[in-house]
N, CA and C atoms as an extended XYZ file, in Angstrom:
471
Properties=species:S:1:pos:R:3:atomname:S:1:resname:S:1:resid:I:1 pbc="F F F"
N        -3.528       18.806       -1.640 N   UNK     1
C        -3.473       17.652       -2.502 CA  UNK     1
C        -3.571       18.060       -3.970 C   UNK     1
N        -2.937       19.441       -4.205 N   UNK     2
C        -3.183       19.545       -5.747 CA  UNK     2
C        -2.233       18.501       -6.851 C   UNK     2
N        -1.264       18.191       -6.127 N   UNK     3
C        -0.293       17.368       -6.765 CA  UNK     3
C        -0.592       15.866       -6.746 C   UNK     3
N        -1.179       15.779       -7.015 N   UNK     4
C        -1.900       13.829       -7.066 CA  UNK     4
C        -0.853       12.883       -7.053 C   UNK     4
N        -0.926       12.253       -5.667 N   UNK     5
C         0.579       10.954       -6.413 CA  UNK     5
C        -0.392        9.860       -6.645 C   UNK     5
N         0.453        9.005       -7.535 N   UNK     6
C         0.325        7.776       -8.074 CA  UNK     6
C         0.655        6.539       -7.520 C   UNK     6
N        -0.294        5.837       -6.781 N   UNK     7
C         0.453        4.699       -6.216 CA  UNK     7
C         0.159        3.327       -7.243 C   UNK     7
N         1.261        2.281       -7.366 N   UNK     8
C         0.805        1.029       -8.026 CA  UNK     8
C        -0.008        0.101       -6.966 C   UNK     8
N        -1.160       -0.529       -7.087 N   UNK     9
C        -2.212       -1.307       -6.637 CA  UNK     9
C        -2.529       -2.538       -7.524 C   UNK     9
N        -2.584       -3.086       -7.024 N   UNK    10
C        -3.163       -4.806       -7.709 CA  UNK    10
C        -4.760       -4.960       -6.879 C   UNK    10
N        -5.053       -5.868       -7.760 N   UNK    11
C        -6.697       -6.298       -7.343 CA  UNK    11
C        -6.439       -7.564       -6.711 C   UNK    11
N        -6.815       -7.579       -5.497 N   UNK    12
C        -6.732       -8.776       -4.367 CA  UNK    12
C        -7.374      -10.515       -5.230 C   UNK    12
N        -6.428      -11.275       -4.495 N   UNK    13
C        -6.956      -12.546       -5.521 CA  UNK    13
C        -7.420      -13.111       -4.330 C   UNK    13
N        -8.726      -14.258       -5.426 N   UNK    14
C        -9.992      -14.641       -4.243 CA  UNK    14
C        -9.139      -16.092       -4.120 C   UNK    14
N        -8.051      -16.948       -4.115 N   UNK    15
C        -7.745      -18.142       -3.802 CA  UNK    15
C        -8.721      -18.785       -3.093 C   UNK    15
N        -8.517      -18.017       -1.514 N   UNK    16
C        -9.470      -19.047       -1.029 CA  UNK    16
C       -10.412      -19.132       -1.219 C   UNK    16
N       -11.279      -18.292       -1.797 N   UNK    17
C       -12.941      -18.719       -2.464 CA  UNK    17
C       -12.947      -19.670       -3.529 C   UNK    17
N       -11.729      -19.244       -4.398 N   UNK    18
C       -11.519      -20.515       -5.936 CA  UNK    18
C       -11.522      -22.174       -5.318 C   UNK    18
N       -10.558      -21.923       -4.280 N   UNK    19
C       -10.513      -23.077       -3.973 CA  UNK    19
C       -11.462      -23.726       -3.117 C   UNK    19
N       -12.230      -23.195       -2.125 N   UNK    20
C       -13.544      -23.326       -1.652 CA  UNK    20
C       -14.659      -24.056       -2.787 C   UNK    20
N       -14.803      -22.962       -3.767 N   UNK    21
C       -16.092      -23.471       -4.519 CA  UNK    21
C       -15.319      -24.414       -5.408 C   UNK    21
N       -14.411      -25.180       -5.569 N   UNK    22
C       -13.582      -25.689       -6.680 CA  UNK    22
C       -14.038      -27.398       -5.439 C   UNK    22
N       -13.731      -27.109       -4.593 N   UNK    23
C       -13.870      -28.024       -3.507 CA  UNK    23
C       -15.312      -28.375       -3.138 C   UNK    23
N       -16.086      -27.672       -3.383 N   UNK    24
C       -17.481      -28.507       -3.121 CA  UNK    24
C       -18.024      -28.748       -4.282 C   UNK    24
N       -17.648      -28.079       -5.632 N   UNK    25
C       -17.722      -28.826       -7.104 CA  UNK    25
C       -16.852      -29.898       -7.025 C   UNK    25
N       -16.270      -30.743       -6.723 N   UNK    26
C       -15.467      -31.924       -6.172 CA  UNK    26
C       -16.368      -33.087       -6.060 C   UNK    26
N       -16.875      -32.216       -4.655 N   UNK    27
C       -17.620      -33.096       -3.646 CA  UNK    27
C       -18.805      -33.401       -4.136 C   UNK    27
N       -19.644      -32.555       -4.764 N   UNK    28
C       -20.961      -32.942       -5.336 CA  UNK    28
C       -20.420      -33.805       -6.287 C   UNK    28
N       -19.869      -33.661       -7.500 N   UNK    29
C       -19.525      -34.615       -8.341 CA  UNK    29
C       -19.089      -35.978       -7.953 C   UNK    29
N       -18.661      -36.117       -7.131 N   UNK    30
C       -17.583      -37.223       -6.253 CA  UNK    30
C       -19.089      -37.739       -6.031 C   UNK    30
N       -20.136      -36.794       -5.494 N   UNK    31
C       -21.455      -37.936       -4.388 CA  UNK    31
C       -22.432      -38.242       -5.694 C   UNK    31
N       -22.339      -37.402       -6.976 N   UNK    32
C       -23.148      -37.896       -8.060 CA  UNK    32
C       -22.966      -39.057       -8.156 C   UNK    32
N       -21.535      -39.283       -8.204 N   UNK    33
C       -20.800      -40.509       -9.318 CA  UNK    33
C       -20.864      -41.641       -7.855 C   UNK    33
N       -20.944      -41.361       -7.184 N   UNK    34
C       -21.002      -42.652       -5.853 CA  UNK    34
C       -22.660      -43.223       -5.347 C   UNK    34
N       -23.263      -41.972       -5.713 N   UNK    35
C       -24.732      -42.179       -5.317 CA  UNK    35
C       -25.145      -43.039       -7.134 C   UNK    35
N       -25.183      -43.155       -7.907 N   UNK    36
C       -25.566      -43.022       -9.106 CA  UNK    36
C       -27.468      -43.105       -9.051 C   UNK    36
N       -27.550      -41.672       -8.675 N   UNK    37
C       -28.940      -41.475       -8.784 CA  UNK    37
C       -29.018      -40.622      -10.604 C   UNK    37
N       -30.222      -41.387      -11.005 N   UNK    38
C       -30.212      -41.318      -12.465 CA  UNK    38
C       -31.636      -40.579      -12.362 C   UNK    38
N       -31.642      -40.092      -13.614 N   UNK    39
C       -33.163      -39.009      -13.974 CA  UNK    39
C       -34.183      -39.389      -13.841 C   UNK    39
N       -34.234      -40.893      -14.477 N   UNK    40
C       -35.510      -41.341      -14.050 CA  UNK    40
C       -35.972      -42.243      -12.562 C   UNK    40
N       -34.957      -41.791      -11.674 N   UNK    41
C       -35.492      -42.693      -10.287 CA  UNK    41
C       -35.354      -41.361       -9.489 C   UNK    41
N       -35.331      -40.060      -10.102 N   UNK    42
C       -35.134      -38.797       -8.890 CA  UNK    42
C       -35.036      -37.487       -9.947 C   UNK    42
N       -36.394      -37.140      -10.987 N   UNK    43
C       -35.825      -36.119      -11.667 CA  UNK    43
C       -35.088      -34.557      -10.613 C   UNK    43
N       -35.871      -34.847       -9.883 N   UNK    44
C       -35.566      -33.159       -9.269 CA  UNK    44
C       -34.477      -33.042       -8.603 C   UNK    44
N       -33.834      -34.051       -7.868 N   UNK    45
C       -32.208      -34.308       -7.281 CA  UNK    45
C       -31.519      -34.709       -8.201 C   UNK    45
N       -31.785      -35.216       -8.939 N   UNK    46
C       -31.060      -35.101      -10.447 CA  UNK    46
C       -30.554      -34.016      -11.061 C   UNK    46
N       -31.434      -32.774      -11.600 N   UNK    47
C       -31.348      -31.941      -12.180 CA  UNK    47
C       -30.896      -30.913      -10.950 C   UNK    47
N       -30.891      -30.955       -9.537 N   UNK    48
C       -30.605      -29.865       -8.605 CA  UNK    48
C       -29.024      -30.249       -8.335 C   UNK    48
N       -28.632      -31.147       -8.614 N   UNK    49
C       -27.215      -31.320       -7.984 CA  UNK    49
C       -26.694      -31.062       -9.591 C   UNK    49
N       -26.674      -31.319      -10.680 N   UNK    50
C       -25.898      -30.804      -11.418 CA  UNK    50
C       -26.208      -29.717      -12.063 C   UNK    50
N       -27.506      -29.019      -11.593 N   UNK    51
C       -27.178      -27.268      -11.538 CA  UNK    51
C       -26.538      -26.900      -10.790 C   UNK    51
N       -26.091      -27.010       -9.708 N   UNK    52
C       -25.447      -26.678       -8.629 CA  UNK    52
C       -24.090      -27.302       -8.911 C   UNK    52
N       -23.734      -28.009       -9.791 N   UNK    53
C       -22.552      -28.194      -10.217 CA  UNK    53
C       -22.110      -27.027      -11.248 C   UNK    53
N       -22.747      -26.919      -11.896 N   UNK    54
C       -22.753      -26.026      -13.521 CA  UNK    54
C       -22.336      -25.003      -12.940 C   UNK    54
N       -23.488      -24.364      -11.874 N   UNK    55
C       -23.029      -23.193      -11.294 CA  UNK    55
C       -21.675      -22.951      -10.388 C   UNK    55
N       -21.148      -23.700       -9.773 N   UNK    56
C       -20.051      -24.116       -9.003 CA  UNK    56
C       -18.923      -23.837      -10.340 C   UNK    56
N       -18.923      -24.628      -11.248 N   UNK    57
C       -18.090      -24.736      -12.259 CA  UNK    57
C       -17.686      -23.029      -13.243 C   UNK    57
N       -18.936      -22.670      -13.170 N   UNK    58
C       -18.943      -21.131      -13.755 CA  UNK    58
C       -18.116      -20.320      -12.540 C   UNK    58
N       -18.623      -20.087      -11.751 N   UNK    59
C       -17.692      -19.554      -10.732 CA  UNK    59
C       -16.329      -19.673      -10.599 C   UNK    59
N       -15.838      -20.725      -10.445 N   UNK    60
C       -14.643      -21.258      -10.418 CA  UNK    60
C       -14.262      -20.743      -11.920 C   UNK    60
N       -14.699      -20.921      -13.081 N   UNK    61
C       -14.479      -20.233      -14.739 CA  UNK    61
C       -13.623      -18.351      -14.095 C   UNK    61
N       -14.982      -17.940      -13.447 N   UNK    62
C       -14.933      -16.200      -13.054 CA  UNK    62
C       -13.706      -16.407      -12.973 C   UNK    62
N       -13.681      -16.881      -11.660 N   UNK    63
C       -12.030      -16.303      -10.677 CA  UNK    63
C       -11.365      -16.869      -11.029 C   UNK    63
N       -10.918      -18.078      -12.088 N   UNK    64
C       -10.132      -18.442      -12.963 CA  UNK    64
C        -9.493      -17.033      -14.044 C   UNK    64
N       -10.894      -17.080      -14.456 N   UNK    65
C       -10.439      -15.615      -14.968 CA  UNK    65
C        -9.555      -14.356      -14.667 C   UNK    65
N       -10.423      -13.463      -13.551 N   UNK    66
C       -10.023      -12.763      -13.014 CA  UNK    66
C        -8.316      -13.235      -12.315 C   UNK    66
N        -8.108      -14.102      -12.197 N   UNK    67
C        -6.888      -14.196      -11.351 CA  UNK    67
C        -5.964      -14.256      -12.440 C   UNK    67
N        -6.171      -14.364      -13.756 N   UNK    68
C        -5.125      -14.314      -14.799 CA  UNK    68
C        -5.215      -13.806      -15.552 C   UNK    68
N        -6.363      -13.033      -15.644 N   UNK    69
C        -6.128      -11.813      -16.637 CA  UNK    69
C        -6.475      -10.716      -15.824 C   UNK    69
N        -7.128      -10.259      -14.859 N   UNK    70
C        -7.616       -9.089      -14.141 CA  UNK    70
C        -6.746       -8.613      -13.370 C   UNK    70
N        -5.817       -9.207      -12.843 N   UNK    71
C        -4.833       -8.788      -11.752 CA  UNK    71
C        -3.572       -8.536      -12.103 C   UNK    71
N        -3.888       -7.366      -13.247 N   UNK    72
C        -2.306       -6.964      -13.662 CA  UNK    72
C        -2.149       -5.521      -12.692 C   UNK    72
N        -0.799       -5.107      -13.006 N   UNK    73
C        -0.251       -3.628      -12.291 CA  UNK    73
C        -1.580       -2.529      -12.824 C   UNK    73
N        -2.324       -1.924      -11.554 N   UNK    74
C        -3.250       -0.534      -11.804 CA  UNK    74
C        -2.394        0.655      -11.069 C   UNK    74
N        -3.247        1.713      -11.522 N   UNK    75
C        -2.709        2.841      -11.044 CA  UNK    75
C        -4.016        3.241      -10.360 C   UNK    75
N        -3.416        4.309       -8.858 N   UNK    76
C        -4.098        4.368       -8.309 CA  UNK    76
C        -4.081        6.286       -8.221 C   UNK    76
N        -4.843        7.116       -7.907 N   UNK    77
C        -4.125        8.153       -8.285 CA  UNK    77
C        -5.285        9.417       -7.556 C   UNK    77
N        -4.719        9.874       -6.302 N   UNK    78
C        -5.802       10.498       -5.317 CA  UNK    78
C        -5.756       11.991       -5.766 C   UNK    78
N        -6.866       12.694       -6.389 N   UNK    79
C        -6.910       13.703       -6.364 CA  UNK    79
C        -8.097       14.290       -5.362 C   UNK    79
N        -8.055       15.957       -5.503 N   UNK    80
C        -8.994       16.454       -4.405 CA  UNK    80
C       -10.560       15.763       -3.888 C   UNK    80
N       -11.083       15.950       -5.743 N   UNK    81
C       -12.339       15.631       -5.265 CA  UNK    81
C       -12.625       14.019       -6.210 C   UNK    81
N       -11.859       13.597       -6.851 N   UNK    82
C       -11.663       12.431       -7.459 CA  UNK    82
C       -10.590       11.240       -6.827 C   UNK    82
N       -11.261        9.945       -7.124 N   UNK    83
C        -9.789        9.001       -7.536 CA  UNK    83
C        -9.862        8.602       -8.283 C   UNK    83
N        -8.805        8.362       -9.132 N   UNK    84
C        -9.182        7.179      -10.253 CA  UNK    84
C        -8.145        6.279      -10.638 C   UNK    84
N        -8.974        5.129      -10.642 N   UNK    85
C        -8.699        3.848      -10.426 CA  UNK    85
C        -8.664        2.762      -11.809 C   UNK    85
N        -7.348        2.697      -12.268 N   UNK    86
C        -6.905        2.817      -13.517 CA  UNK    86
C        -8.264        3.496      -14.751 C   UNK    86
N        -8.953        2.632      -15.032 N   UNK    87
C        -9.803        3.964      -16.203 CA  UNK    87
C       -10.993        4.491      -15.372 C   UNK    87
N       -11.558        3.926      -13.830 N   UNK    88
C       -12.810        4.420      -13.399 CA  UNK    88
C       -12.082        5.471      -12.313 C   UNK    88
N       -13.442        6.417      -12.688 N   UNK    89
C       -13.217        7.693      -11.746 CA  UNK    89
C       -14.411        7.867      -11.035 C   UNK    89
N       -13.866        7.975       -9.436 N   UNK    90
C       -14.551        7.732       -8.516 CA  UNK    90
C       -15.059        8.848       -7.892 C   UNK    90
N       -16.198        9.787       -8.276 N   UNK    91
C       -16.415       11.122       -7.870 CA  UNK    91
C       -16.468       10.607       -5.765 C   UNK    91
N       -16.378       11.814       -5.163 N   UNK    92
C       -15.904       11.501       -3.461 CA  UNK    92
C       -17.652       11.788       -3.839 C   UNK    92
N       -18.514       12.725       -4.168 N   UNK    93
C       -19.859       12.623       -3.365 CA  UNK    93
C       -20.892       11.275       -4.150 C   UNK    93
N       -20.278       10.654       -4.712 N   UNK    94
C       -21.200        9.050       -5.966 CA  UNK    94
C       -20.595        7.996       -4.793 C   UNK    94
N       -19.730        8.386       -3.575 N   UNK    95
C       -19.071        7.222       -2.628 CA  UNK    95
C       -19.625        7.217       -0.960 C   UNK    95
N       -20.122        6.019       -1.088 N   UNK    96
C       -20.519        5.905        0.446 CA  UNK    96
C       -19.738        5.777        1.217 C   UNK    96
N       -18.978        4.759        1.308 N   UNK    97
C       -18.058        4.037        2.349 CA  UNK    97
C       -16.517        3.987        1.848 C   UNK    97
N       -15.530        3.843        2.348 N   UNK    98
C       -14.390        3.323        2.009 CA  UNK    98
C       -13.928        1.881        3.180 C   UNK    98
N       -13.521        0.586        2.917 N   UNK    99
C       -13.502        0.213        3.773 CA  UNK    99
C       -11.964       -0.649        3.626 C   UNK    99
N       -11.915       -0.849        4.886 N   UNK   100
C       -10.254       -1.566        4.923 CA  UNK   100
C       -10.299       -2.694        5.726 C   UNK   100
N        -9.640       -3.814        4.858 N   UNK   101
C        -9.767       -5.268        5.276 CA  UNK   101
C        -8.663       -6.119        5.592 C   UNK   101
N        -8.447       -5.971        6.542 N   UNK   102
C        -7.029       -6.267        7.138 CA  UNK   102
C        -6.393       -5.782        7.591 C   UNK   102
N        -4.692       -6.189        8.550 N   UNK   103
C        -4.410       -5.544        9.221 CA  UNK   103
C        -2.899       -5.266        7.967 C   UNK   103
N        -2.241       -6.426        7.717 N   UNK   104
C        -1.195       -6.968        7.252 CA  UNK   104
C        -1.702       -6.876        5.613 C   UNK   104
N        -1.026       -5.879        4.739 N   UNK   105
C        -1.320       -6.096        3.563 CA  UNK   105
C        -2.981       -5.437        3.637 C   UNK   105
N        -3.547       -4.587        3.959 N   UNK   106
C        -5.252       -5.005        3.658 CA  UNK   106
C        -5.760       -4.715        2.564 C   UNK   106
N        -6.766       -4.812        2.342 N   UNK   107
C        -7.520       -4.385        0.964 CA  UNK   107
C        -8.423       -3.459        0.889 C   UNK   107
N        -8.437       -2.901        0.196 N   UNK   108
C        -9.242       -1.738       -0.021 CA  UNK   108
C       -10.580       -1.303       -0.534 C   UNK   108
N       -11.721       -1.541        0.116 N   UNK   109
C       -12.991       -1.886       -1.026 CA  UNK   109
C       -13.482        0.005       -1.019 C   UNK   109
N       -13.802        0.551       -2.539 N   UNK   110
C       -14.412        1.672       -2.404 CA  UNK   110
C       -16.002        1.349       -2.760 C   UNK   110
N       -17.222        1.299       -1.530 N   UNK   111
C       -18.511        1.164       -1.990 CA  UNK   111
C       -19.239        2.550       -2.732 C   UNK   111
N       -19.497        2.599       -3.913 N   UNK   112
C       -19.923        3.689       -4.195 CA  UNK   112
C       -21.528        3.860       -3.833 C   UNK   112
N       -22.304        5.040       -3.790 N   UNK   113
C       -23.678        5.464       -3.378 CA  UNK   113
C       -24.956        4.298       -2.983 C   UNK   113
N       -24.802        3.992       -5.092 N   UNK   114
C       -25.773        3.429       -5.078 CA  UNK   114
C       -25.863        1.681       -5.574 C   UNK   114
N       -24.574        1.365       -4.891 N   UNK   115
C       -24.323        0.133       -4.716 CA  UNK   115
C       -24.568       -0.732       -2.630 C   UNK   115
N       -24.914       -2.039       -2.988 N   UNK   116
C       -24.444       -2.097       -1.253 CA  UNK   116
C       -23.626       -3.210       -1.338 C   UNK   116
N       -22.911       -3.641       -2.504 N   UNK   117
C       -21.810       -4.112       -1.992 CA  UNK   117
C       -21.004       -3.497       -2.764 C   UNK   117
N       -19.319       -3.667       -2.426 N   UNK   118
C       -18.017       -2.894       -3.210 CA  UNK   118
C       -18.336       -4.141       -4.320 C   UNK   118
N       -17.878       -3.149       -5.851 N   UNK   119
C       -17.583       -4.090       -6.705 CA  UNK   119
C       -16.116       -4.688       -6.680 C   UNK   119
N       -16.059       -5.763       -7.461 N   UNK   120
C       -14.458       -6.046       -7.388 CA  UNK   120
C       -13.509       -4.887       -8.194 C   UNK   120
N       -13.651       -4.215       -9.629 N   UNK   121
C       -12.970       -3.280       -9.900 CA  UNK   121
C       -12.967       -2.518       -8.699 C   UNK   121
N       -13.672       -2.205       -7.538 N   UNK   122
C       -13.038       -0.998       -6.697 CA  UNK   122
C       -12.248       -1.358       -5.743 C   UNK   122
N       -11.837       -2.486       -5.828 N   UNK   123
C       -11.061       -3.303       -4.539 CA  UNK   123
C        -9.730       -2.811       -5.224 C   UNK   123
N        -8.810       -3.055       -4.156 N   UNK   124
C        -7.597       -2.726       -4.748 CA  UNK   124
C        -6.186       -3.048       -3.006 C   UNK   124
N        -5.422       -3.526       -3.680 N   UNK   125
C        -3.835       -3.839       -2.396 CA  UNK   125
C        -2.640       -3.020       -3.207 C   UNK   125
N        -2.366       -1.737       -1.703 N   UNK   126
C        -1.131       -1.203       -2.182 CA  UNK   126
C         0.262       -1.994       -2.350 C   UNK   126
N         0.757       -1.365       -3.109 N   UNK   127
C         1.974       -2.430       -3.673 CA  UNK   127
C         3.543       -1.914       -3.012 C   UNK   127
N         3.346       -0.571       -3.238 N   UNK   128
C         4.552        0.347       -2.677 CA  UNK   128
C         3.879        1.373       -1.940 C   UNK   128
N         4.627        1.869       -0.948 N   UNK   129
C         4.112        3.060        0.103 CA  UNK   129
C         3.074        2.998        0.527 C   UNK   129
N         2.817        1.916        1.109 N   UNK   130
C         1.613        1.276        1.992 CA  UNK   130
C         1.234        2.283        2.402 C   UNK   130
N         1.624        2.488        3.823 N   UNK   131
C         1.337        3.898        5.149 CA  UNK   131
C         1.509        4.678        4.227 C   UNK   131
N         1.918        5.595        3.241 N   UNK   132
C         2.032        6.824        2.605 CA  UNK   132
C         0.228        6.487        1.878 C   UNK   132
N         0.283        5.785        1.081 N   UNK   133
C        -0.960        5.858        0.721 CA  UNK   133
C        -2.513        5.766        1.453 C   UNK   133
N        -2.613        4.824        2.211 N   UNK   134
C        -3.873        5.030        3.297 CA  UNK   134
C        -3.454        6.399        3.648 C   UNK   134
N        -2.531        7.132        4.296 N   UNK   135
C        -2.673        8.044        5.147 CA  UNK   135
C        -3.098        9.152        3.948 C   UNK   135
N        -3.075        9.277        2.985 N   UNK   136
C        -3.245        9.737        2.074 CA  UNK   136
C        -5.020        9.412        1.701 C   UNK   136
N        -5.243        8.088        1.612 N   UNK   137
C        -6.712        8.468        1.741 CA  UNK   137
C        -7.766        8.275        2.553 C   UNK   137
N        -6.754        8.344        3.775 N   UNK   138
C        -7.744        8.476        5.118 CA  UNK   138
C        -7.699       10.197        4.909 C   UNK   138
N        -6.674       11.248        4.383 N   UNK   139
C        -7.086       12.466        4.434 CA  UNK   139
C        -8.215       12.551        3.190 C   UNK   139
N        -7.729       12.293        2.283 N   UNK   140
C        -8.869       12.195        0.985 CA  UNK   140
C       -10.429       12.237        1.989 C   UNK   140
N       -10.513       10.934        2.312 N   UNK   141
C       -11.962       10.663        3.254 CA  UNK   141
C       -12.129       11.681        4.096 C   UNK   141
N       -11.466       11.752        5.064 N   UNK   142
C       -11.982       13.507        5.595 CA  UNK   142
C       -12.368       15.020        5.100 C   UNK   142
N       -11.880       14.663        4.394 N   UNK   143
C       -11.783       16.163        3.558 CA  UNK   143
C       -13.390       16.317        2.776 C   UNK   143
N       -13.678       14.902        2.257 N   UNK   144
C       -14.876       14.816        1.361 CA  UNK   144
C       -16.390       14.428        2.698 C   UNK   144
N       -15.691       14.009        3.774 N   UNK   145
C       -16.802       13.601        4.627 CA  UNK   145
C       -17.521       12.174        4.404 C   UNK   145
N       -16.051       11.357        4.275 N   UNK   146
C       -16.499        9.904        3.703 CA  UNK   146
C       -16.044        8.911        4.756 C   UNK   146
N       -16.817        8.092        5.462 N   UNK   147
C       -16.476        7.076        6.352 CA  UNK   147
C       -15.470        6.057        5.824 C   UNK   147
N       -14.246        6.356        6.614 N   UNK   148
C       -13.446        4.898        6.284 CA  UNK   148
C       -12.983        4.076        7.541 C   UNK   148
N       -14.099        2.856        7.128 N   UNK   149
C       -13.889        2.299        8.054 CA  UNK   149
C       -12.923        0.915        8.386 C   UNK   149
N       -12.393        0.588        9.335 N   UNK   150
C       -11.621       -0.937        9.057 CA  UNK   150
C       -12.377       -1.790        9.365 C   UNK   150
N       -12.831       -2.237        8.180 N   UNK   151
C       -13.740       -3.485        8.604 CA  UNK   151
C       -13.654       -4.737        7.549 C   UNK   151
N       -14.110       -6.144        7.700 N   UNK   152
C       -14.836       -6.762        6.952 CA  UNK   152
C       -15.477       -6.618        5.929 C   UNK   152
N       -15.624       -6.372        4.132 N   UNK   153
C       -16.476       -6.499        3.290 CA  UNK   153
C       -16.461       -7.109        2.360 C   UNK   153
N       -18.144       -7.362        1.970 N   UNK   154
C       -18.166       -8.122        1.029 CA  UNK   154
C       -18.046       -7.749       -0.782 C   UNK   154
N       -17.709       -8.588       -1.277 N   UNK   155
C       -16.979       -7.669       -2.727 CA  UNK   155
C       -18.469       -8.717       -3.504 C   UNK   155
N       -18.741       -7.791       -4.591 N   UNK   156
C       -19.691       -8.465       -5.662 CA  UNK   156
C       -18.913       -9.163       -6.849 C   UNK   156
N       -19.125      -10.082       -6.728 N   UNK   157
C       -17.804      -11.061       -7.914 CA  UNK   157
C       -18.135      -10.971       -9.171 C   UNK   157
């Protein structure tokens, strides 16, 4: 692997979570405005449902975000004892896990050491040369003695 190829990768978009938490910021608002419980007949269900709105609303802000400015073309780029993942470089012994999420299209979470969940910068969906690239860092992972597993994970938003 002295010759590093370059694959293009995009960062997986959370739709269905946007639209999830976009949908029960809905619903609470919808039961504020139908219940009209006011501050002074319920301070604490008062103030708990529209924190829980605020927060709903920030979230939905994030992945608003991220889905229109974060998810442009990255480069992905496997060397021996490195990857790096447009500007972060991923030493193989700072990495616990590699994990793969899906069958069709999957995604790619790299958990590093001293994290326990993958961040979202380490997530990543090949764009071109699907099978060329996993097989590429399913050898990467062997070589360094790094579990890659196909599984389910959770990404830190």
């Amino acid at each position: 692997m002295e010759n590093a190829q370059v694959y293009p990768v995009k960062r997986p978009a959370d739709l269905a979570l946007l639209l999830s938490i976009s949908l029960i910021a809905g619903i609470q608002l919808l039961s504020i405005r139908m219940n009209h419980v006011t501050y002074n007949e319920n301070p604490l269900l008062f103030t708990f449902r529209w924190g829980w709105v605020v927060f709903c609303l920030i979230i939905v802000g994030i992945l608003l975000y991220r889905l229109f400015t974060l998810r442009s073309l990255i480069e992905l780029q496997i060397k021996s004892e490195s990857i790096r993942l447009k500007d972060h470089i991923i030493e193989a012994q700072e990495t616990k896990a590699i994990w793969v999420k899906g069958y069709f299209r999957p995604v790619i979470g790299i958990q590093p050491a001293d994290h326990r969940m993958v961040p979202y910068k380490l997530c990543f969906r090949f764009l071109e040369r699907e099978d060329q690239g996993i097989k590429e860092l399913t050898v990467w992972a062997e070589a360094n003695r790094i579990p890659m597993k196909p599984k389910s994970f959770k990404r830190w938003l």
